[in-house]
N, C-alpha and C positions, 0 to 999 in steps of 0.2 A: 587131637582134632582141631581144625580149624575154627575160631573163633567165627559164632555164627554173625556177629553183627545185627542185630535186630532185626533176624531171619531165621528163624527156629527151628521153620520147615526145609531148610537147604541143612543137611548131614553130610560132612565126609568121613567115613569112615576107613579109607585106605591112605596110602601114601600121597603127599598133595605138596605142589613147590608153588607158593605164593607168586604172580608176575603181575604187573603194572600191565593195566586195559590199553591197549592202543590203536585208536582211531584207522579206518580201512583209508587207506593212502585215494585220494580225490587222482582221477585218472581222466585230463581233459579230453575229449572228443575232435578231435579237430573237423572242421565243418568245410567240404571239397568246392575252392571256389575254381568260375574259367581260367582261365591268364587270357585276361583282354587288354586292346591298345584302349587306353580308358578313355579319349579324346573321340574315338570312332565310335565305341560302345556308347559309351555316354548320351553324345549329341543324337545318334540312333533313336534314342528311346524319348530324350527331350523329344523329338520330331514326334511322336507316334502319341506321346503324352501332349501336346499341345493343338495335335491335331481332334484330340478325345473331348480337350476343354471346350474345343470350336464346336464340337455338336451340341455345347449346355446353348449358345444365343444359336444355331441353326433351331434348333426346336420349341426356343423362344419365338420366334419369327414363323414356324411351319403354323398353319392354317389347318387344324383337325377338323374329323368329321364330329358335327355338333352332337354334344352332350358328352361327348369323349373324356374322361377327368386321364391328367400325364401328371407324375410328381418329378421332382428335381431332381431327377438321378439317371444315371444312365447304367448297365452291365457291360463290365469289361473282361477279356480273356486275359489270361496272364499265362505266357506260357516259358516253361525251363529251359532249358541248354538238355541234349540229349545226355543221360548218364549223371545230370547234375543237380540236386534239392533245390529246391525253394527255403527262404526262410519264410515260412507259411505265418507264423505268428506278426512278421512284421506287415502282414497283409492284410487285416483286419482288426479295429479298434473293439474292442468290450467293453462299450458301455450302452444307454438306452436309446443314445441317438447319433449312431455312429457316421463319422463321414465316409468311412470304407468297412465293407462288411467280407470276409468271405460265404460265399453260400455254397460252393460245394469242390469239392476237389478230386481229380481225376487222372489217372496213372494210364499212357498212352502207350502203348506198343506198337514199332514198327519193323522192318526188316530192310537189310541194307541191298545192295546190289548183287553180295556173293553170301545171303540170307543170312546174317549175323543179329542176331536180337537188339535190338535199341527201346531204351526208355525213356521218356520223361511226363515232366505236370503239368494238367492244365487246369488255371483254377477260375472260376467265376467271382468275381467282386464286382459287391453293388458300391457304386461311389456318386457319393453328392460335389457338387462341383468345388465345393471346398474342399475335400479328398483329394481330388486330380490336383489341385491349387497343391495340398502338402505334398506330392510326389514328386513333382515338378521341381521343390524345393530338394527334395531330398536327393535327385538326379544333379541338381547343381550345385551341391556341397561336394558329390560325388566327383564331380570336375574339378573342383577347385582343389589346387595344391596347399594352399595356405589352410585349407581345414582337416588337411590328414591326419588321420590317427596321434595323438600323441605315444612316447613311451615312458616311462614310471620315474623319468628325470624330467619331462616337462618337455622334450625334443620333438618336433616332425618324424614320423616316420616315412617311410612311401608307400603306407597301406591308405586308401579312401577312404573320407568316412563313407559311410553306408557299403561300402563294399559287400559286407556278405549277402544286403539285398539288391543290392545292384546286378553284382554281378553275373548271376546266372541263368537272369531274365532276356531270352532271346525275343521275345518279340510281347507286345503287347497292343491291342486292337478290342474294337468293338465286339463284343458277343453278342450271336444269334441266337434264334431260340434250338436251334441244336445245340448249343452252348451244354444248353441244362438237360440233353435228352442222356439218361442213365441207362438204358437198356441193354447199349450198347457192346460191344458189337454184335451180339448173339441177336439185337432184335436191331435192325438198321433204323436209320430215324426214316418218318415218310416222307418220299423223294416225290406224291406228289403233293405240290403244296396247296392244291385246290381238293384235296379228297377229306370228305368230311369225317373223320374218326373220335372215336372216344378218347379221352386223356384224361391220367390219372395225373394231379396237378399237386404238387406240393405249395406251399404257401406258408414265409417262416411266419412266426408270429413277433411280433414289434409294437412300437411303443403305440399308443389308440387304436390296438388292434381289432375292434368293434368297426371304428370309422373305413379304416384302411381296409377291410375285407368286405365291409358295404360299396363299396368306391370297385374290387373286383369284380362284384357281382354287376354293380351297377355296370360296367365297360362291357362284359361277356354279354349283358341280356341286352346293349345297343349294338351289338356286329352279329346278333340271333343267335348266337352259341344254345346251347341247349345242358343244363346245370342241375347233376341229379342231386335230390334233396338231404341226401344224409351226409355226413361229415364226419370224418376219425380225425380225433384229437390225439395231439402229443404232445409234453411241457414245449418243443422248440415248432412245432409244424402242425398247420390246419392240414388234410388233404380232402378235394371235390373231386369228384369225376368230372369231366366238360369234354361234347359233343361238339364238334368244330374245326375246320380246317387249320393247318400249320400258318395260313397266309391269315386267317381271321384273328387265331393268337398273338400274330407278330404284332399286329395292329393296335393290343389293345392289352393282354399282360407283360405286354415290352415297355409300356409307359409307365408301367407302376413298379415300384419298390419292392415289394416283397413274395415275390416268386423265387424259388427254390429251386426246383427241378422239377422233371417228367417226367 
């Protein structure tokens, strides 16, 4: 019998051939990036990313309706390459006051000309204009050849850095509030944007989250929204019901930070 080893309760009692434990072999994933000309890709999205920073001084400068409270943040859409991931993680920072958050992420389906199924992501991130500020940086390491990839002698390779976030981001722009409409496609978002409806309003919860949810109520009850009184909690999300057109929302939980979804 096998020596039990200071294990009393483990018996062998039949034939037994002693072998050395050995570790299940690490089996990398490799993560499917585009093949882009990196100089066109790149400058692409600089554009679209610098055009995003220009809206933090245009909304410094816009003139709201009085008593409106806007925090420093704008939502942006962030969308894949058909067929291809997102590095989702490098999308949103975890901590209590983050400069880029994602809020919700969403798997788009379409059909091609001779109906062939296509997919890709689209994801919502809230970013404070220091966010946009690190992207920007990280699209222009992406460009640059003298920051490429090292390999495990200390050499340049001709991988980018940032490349796996880089590169499968076909477009990035401003998000609407159908941005965050979840229903869909089975319930279409409302197409008209002056019909007053009910909305089921997620809202994450974040750091002064007392302050920051007084500040939505406050915005909803200046454009007459109508805010029923009870509340379901969750550790990550407030949700309200709210009475109120698509154009009275845009107005007014477009300017704050912590909307979620619809």
């Amino acid at each position: 019998m096998a020596e039990n080893q200071g294990l009393p309760h483990l018996k062998f009692d039949k034939f037994y051939e002693p072998r050395t434990y050995n570790y299940p072999k690490k089996t990398p994933i490799k993560f499917p990036l585009v093949q882009r000309d990196r100089a066109i890709h790149g400058n692409a999205l600089l554009q679209q990313l610098t055009s995003i920073k220009e809206q933090f001084r245009i909304a410094r400068e816009e003139q709201l309706p009085e008593n409106i409270i806007r925090d420093d943040a704008l939502y942006v859409d962030f969308y894949s390459e058909y067929e291809f991931p997102l590095k989702f993680e490098s999308l949103t920072q975890e901590t209590d006051t983050p400069q880029y958050q994602i809020l919700n992420i969403k798997e788009e389906i379409t059909y091609t000309e001779d109906n062939q199924e296509q997919k890709r992501y689209r994801v919502v991130v809230m970013m404070k204009e220091g966010g946009v500020s690190k992207f920007i940086k990280k699209v222009t390491e992406y460009l640059d050849h003298t920051k490429n990839i090292k390999d495990k002698d200390g050499n340049l390779t001709e991988k980018p850095k940032n490349g796996a976030l880089i590169a499968n981001i076909s477009l990035i722009q401003l998000a609407s509030l159908r941005s965050f409409w979840s229903d869909g496609p089975e319930i279409p978002f409302p197409e008209n944007q002056d019909a007053v409806i009910w909305w089921e309003v997620w809202f994450r919860r974040t750091q002064n989250d007392g302050v920051r949810l007084q500040n939505v109520l406050h915005n909803l009850r200046e454009i007459g929204a109508q805010i029923s009184p009870q509340t379901l909690e969750f550790p990550e999300h407030r949700v309200r019901l709210v009475r109120a057109s698509a154009r009275q929302l845009s107005g007014s939980l477009l300017l704050l930070d912590n909307l979620a979804e619809l």
